[in-house]
Backbone as CSV, one residue per row, in Angstrom:
resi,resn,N_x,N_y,N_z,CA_x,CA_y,CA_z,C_x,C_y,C_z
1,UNK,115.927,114.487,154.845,115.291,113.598,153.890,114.068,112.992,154.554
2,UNK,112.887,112.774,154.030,112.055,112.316,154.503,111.516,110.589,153.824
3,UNK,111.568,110.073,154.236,111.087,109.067,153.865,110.382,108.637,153.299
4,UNK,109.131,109.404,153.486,107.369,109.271,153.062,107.727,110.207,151.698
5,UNK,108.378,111.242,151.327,108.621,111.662,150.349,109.615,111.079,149.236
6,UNK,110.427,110.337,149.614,111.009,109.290,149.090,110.722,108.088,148.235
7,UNK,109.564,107.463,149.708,108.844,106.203,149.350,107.472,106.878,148.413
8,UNK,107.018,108.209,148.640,106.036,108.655,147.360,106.593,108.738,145.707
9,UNK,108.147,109.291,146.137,108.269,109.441,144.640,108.835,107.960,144.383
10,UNK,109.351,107.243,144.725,109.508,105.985,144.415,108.003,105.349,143.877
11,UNK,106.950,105.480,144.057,105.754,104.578,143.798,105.226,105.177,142.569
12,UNK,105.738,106.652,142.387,105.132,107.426,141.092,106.047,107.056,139.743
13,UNK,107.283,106.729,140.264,108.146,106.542,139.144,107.645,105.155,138.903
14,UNK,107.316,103.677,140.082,106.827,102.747,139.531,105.831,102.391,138.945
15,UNK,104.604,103.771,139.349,102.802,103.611,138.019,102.985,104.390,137.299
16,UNK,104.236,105.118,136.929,103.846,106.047,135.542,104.142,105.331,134.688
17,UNK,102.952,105.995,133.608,103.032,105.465,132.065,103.525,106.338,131.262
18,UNK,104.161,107.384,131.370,104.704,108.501,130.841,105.954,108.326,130.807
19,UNK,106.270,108.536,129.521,108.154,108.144,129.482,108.431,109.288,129.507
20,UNK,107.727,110.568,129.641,108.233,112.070,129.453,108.077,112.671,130.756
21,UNK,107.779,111.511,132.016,108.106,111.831,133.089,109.480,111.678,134.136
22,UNK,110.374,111.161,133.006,111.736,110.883,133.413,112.664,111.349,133.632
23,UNK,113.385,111.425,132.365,114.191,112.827,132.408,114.271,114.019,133.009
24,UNK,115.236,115.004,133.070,114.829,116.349,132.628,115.378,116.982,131.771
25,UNK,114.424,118.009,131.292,114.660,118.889,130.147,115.285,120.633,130.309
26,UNK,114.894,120.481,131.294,115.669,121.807,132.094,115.884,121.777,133.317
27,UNK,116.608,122.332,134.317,117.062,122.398,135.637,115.727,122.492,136.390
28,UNK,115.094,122.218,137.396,114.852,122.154,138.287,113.002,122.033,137.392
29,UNK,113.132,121.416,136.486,111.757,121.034,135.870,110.967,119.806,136.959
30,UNK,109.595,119.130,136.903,108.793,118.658,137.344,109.157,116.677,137.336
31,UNK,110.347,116.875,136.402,110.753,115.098,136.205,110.916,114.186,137.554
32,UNK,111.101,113.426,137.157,111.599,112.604,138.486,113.039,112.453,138.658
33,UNK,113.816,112.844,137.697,115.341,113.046,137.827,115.036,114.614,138.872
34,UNK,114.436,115.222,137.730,114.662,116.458,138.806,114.225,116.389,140.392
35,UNK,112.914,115.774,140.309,112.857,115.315,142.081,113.385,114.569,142.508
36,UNK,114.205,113.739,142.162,115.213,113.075,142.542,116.376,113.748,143.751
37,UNK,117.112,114.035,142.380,118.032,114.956,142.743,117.702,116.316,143.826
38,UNK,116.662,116.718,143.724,116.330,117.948,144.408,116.288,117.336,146.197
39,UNK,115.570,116.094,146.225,115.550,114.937,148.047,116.748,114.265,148.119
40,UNK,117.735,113.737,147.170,118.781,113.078,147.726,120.399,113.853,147.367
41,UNK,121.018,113.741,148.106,122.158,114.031,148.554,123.383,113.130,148.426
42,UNK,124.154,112.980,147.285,124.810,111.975,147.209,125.885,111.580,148.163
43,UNK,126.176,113.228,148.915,127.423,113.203,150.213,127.205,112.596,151.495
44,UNK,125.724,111.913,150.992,125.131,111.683,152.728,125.028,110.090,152.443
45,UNK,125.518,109.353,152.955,125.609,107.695,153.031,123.992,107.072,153.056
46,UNK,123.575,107.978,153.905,121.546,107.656,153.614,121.616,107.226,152.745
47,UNK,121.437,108.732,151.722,121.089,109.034,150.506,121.298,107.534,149.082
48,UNK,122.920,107.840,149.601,123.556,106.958,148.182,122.531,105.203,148.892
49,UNK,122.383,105.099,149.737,121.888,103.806,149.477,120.570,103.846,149.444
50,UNK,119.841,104.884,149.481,118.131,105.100,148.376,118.696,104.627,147.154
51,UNK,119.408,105.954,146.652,119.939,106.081,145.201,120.546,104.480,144.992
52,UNK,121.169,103.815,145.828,121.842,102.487,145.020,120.482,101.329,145.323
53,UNK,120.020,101.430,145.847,118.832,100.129,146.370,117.630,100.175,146.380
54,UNK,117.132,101.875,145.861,115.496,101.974,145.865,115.265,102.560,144.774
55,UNK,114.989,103.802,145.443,114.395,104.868,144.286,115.384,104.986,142.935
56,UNK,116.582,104.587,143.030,117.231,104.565,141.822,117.356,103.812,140.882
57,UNK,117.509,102.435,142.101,117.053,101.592,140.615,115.910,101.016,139.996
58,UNK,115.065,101.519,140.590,113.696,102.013,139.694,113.449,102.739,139.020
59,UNK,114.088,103.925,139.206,114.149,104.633,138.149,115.231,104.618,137.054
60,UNK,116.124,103.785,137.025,116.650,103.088,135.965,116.164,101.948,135.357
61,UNK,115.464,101.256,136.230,115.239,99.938,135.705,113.775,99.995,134.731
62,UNK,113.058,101.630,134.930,111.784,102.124,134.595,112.215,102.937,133.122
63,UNK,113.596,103.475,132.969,114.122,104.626,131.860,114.646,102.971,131.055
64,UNK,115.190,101.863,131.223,114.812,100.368,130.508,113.725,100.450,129.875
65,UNK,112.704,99.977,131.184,112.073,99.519,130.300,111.201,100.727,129.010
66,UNK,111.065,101.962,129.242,110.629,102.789,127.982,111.346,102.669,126.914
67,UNK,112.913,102.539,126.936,113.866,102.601,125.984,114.364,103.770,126.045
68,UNK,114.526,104.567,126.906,115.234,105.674,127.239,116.844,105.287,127.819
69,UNK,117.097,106.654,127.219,118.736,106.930,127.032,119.134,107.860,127.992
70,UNK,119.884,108.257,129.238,120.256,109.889,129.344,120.999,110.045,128.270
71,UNK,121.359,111.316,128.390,122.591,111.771,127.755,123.424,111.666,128.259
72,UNK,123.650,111.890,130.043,125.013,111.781,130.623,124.875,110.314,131.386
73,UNK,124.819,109.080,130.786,124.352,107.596,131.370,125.614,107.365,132.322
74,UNK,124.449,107.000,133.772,125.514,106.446,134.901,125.787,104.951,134.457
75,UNK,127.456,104.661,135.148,127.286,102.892,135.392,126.058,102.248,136.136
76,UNK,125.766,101.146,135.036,124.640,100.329,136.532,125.135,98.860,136.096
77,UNK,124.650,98.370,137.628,125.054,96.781,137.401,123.504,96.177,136.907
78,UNK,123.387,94.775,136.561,122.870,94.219,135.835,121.576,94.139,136.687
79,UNK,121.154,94.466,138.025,120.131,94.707,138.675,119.708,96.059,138.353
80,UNK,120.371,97.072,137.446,120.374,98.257,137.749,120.134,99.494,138.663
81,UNK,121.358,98.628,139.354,121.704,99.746,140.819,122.771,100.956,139.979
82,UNK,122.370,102.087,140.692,123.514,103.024,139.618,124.891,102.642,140.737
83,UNK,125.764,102.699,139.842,127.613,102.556,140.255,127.835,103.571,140.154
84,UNK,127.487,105.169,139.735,127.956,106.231,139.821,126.332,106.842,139.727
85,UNK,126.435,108.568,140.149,125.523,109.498,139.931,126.038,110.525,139.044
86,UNK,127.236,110.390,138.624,127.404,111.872,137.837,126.253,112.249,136.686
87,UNK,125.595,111.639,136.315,124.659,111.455,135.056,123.735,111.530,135.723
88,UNK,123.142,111.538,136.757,121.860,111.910,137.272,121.275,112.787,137.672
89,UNK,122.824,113.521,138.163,123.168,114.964,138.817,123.707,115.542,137.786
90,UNK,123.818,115.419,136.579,124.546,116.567,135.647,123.169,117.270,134.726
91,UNK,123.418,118.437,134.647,122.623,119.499,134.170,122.182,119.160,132.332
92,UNK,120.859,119.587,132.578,120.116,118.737,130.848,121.101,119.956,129.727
């Protein structure tokens, strides 16, 4: 995992104005779920605390504020840290 690739896609998910940069619509498409998922590793203790304390909950707290839905929605707490990944990692 690299960091600088991490902390990049973290800053793109916080200036986009594109709500159709969120999601994904097919497997291994250009989203930020999909780059997400493609740099973090949920089996690796790193990882889950990007996913619970950075890049994730920005990118939940960013799929808020558009008014976006997944389809497969993780738990998040009221900071929107995700409490689970199955919905982040499950296939569009």
């Amino acid at each position: 995992m690299s960091n600088n690739a991490i902390r990049d896609l973290q800053g793109k998910i916080h200036s986009s104005t594109n709500s159709g940069d969120f999601m994904a619509t097919v497997v291994g498409d250009s989203s930020f779920q999909s780059q997400m998922t493609g740099l973090l590793d949920t089996g690796d203790a790193n990882h889950v605390e990007e996913l619970t304390n950075h890049i994730g909950r920005e990118y939940f707290r960013r799929l808020d504020q558009f008014g976006l839905t997944p389809s497969n929605p993780d738990d998040l707490d009221v900071g929107f840290r995700p409490l689970t990944f199955t919905g982040l990692y499950a296939a569009p």
